[in-house]
C-alpha positions in Angstrom: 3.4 54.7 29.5 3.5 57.7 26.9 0.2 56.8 24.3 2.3 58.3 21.8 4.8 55.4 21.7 1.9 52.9 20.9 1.7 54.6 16.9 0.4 52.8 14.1 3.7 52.1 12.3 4.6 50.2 15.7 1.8 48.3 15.7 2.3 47.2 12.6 5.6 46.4 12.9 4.7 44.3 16.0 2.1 42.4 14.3 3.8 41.8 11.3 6.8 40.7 13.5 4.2 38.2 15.0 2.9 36.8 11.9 5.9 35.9 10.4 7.1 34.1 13.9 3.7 32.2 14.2 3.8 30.8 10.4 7.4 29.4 10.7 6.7 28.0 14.4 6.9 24.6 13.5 9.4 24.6 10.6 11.8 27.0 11.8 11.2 27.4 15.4 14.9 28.8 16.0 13.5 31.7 13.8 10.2 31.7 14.7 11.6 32.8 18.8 14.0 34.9 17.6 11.2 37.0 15.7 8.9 36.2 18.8 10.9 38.0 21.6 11.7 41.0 19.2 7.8 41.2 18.9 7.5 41.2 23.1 10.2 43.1 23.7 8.7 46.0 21.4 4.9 46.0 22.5 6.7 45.4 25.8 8.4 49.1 25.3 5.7 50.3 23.7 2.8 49.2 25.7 0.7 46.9 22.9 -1.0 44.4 25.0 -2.1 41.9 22.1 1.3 42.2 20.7 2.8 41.3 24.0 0.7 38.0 24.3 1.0 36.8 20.9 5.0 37.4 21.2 4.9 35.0 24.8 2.4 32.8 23.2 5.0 31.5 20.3 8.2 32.2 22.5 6.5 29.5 24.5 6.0 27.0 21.7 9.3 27.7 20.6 10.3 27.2 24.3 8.8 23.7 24.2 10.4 22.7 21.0 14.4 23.4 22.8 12.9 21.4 25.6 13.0 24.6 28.1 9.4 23.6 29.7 9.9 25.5 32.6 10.7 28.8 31.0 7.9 27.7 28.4 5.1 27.6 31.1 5.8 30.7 32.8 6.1 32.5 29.4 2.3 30.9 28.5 1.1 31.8 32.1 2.1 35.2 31.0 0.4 35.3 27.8 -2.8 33.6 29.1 -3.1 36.6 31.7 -2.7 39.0 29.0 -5.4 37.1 26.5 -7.7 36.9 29.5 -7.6 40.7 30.2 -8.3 41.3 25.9 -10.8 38.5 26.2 -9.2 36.9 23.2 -10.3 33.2 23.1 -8.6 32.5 19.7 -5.2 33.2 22.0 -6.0 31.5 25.1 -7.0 28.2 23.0 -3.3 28.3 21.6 -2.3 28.8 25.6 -4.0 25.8 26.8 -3.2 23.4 24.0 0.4 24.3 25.1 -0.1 23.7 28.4 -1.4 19.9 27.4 1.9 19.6 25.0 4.5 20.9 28.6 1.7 18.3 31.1 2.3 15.5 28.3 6.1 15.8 28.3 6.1 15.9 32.0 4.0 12.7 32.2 1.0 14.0 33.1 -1.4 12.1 31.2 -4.5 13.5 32.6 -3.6 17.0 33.1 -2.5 17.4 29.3 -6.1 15.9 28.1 -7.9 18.5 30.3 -5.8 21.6 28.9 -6.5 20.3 25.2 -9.9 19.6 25.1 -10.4 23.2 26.2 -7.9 24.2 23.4 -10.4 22.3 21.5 -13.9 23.3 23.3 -12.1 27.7 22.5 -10.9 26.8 19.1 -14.5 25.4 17.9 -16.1 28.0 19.7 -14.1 30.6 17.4 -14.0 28.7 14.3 -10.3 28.7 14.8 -10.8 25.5 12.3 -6.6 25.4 12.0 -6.2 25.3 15.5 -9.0 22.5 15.6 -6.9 20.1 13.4 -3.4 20.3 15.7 -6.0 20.0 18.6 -7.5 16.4 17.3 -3.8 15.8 16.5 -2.4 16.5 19.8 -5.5 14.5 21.5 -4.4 11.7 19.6 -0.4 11.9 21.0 -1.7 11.8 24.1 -4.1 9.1 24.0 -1.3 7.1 22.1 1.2 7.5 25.0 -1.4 6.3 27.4 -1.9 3.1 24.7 -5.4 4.1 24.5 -4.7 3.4 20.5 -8.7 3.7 19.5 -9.2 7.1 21.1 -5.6 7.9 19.5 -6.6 6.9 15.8 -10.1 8.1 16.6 -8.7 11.7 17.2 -5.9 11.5 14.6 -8.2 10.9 11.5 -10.2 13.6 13.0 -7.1 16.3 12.5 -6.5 14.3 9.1 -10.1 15.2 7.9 -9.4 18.8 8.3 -6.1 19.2 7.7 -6.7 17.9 4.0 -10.4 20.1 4.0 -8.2 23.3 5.1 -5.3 22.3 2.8 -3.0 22.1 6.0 -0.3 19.5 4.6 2.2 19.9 7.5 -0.6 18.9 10.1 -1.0 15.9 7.5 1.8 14.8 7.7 2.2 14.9 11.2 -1.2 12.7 12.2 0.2 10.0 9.0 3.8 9.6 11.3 1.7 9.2 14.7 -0.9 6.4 12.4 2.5 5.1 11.1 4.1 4.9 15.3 0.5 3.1 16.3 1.4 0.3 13.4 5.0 0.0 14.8 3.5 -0.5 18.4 1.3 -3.3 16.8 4.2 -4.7 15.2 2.6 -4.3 11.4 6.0 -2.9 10.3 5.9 -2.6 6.7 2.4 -0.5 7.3 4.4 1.2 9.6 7.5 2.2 7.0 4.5 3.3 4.5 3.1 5.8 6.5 6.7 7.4 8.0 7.6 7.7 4.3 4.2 9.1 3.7 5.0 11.4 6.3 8.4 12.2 5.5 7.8 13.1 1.8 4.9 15.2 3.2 7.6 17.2 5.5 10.4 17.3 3.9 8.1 19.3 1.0 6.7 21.6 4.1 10.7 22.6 4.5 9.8 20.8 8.2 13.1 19.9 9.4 12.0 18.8 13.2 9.5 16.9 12.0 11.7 15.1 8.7 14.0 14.7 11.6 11.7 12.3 13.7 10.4 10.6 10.2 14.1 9.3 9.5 14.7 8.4 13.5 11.4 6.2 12.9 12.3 4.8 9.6 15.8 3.5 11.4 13.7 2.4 14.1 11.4 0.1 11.6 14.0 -1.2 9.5 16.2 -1.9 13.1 12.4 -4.1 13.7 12.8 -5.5 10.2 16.4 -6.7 10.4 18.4 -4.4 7.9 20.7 -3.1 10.8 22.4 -1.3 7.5 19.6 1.5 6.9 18.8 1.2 10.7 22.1 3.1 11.2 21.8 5.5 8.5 18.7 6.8 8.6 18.7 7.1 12.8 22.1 8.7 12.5 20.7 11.6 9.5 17.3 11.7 12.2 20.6 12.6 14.8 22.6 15.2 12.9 19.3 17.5 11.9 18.4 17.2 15.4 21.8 18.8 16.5 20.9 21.3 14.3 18.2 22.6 14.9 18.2 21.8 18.8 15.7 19.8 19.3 16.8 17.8 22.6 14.3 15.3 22.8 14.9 14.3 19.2 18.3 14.1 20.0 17.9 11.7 23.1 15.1 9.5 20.9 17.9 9.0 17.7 20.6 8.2 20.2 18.3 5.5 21.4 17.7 3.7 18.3 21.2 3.8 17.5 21.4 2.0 20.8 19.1 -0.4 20.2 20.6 -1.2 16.6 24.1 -2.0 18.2 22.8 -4.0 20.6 21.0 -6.3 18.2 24.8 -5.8 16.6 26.3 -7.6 19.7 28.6 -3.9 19.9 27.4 -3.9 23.9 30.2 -1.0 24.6 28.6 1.3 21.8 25.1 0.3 22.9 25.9 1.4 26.3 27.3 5.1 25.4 24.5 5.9 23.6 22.1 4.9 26.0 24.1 6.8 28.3 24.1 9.7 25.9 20.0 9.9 25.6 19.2 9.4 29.4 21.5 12.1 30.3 19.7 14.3 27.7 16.3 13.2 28.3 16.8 13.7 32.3 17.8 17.1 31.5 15.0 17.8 29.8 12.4 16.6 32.5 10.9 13.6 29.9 10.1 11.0 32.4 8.4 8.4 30.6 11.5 8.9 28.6 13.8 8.1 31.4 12.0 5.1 32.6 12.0 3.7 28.6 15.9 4.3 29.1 16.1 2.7 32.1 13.8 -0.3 30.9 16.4 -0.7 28.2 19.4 -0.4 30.2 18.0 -3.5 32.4 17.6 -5.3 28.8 21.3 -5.0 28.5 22.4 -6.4 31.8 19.9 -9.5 31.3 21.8 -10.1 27.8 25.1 -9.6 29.7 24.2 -10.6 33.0 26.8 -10.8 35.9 25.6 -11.8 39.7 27.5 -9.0 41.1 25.1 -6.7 38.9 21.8 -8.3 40.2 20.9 -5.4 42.7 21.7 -2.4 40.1 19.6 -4.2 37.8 16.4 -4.5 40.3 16.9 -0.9 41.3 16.7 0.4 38.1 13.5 -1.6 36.9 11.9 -0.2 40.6 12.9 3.2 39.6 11.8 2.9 36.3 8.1 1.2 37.9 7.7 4.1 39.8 8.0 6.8 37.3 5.4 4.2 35.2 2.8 4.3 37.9 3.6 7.8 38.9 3.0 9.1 35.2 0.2 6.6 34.7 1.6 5.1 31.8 -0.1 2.0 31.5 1.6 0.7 27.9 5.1 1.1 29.7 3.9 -0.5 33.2 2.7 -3.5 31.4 6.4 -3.5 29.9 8.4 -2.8 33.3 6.4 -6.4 34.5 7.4 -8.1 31.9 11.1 -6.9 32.6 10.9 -7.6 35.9 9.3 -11.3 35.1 12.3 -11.9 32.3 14.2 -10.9 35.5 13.6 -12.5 37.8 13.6 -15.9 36.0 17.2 -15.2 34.9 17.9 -15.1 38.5 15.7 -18.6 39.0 12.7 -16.7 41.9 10.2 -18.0 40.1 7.5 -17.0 42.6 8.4 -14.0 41.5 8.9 -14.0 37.7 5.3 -15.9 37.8 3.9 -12.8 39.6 4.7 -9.9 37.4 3.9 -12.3 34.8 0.0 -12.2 35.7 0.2 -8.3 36.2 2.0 -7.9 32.7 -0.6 -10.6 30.9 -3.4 -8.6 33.0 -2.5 -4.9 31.7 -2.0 -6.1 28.1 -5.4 -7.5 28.1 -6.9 -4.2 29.2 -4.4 -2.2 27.2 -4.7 -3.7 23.6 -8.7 -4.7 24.0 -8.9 -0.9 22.7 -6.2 -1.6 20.1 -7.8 -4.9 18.8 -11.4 -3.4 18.7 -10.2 -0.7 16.6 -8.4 -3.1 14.2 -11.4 -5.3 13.7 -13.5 -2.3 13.1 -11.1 -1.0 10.6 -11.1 -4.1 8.8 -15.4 -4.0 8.7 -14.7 -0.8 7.6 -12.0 -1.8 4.4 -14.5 -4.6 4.4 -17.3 -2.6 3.6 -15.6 0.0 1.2 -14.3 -3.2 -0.8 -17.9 -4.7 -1.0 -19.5 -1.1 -1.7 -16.8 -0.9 -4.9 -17.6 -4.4 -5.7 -21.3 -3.9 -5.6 -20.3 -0.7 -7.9 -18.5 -2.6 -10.4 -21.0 -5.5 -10.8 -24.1 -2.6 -11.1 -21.8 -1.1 -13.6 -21.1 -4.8 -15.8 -24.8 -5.4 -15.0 -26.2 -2.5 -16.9 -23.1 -2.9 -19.2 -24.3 -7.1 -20.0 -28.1 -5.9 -20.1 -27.5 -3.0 -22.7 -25.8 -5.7 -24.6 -28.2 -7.8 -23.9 -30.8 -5.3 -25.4 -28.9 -4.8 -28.1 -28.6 -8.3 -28.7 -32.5 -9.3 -28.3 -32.8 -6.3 -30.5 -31.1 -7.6 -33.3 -32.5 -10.8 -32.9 -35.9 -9.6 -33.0 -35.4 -7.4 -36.3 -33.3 -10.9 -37.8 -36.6 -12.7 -36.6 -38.9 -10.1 -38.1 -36.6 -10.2 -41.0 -36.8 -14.2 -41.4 -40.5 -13.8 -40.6 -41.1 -11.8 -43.5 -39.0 -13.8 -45.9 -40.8 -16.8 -44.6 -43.9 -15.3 -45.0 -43.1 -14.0 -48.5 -41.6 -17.5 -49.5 -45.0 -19.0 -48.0 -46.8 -16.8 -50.5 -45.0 -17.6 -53.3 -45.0 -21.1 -52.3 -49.0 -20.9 -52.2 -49.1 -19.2 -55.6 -47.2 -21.3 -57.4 -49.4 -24.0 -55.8 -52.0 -22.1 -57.5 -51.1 -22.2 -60.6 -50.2 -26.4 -60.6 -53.8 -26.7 -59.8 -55.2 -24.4 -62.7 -52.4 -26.1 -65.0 -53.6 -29.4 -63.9 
């Protein structure tokens, strides 16, 4: 390669080219690769090693974000090589906590944990204090689609704490909608709704249409929990439309759900069904398997509210199907779920040996799973608790010294109107004696 192409108007153009794709990443990630590969394709021509792995390092976010994983991870393998060679830690923690985000969306639970903690371990190393904040925050995703809701909050108040020190809003808002989704999977609903409109306020003043996307589709979702099948509708089908636009697949396949959802709960069972269809088609496509096995799961739900004995064997096969991409993916929320399918199941079809079997595994997971959950709640109620107590503890040290300076004030008064009646007592008392005085001598 001819040194000469590698000139400083190049670089700069490269990492100016860079900078703007990394800032818009989230909000505009259509942009944000577009700028990307021009950035890779130049220090590519040109020779500019950093500017070649920051280029692959957001085409591969952006990659992620249209659902292309594949492409995505060999882009990032690319760029790790690269940041490896430059020994550029900052870069390779962005790598890794990519990697987490591709394992997580493939349903490897474990893998993605491993990949982000040493996002995490590189970005605290470096100081890389931004990069610490969507670390904690993508921890917590992770720990929340394994249930594990202590270790999710735990990690998501985390990102919260600095995102607000660092003045990193869209991070905010991101850890308020996955609080809000850990509410909705408790079923405290209306907590729920207050943090998704937290969060949406929060993004749609960040210009963050992916993310205001996913606050409407879970706004549907609550009020569809709520019973207004009205703004269930609306707001799932607005979460839809801005998904079309900007590509986002698995947002796509999640709003189709919920529209699903909301017209079965409208008895519309031919409606239900096509967008069900719809989102398992897309979500296939796109390689989400705990995704797939939640369609499926639903799918089942249907023919139990519609059943038909000629459908019995499609209905076991896909709850089996659906089991073994749960235990495959270690999924424990959603294996505790595909028990109690199979136990609603197999009742409809009267083996009650059976029902009364997946039964005990369901009640046996749900125990493990939500010990975490409940411990946390307790603790956050010691914790409101506690603040309420400290404020009321505040108040009545405040009132106290408040009632004793009156009181002060008070005794104060009293003692100068005592001295006061003292004096005219005494003065009267004189008088008294010296009139008595002078009855004696008149005497």
């Amino acid at each position: 390669m001819d040194s000469a192409l590698l000139s400083q108007p190049s670089i700069d153009k490269i990492d100016q080219l860079n900078q703007q794709a990394w800032d818009i990443r989230i909000i505009d990630s259509n942009k944000a690769h577009e700028l990307s590969m021009e950035a890779f394709q130049l220090s590519k021509a040109t020779g500019y090693a950093k500017g070649e792995a920051e280029g692959l390092r957001t085409l591969g976010f952006c990659l992620i974000r249209l659902s292309k994983h594949d492409e995505a991870y060999a882009r990032l393998n690319e760029a790790l090589a690269i940041f490896e060679s430059l020994d550029d830690l900052k870069g390779k923690a962005t790598v890794f906590q990519y990697f987490g985000i591709i394992q997580r969306t493939r349903g490897d639970f474990a893998a993605s944990l491993e990949s982000i903690f040493q996002a995490l371990a590189l970005s605290k190393q470096t100081g890389f204090t931004e990069h610490e904040s969507t670390n904690y925050y993508q921890l917590g995703v992770t720990y929340w689609h394994l249930g594990n809701f202590e270790k999710a909050l735990d990690n998501l108040f985390k990102s919260l704490e600095i995102s607000r020190s660092i003045d990193f809003s869209l991070m905010v808002g991101y850890a308020i909608n996955v609080i809000g989704s850990i509410y909705f999977g408790t079923g405290d609903y209306a907590k729920a709704l207050e943090y998704y409109q937290q969060g949406l306020t929060i993004r749609r003043q960040s210009g963050d249409k992916w993310g205001e996307a996913g606050s409407l589709d879970n706004i549907g979702s609550t009020y569809l929990k709520l019973g207004d099948w009205k703004q269930a509708i609306d707001f799932c089908k607005q979460s839809l439309a801005i998904n079309q636009s900007t590509g986002d697949k698995k947002g796509q396949a999640n709003a189709l759900l919920h529209l699903a959802e909301v017209y079965t709960q409208a008895n519309d069972k031919e409606q239900a069904a096509d967008f069900c269809q719809k989102s398992l088609q897309i979500r296939r496509g796109i390689g989400d398997k705990k995704g797939e096995a939640e369609i499926l799961l639903f799918l089942a739900e249907l023919q139990r509210a519609h059943f038909k004995e000629e459908e019995k064997e499609s209905l076991f096969e896909g709850l089996f199907k659906a089991m073994k991409i749960a235990e495959d993916i270690k999924a424990i929320d959603l294996l505790a779920k595909m028990h109690g399918a199979l136990y609603e199941s197999y009742k409809l079809c009267e083996n009650h040996a059976e029902a009364l079997k997946h039964l005990e595994f369901q009640i046996n997971i749900e125990k493990e799973l939500h010990k975490d959950a409940i411990n946390q709640k307790v603790l956050n109620l010691e914790i409101t608790h506690r603040a309420e107590e400290a404020k009321k503890e505040a108040e009545i040290f405040r009132l106290r010294n408040v009632e004793l300076a009156g009181l002060y004030e008070e005794s104060k008064k009293q003692k100068e109107e005592i001295e006061q009646q003292k004096k005219i007592a005494e003065n009267s008392l004189t008088e008294l004696k010296a009139a008595q005085q002078q009855l004696i001598q008149s005497e």
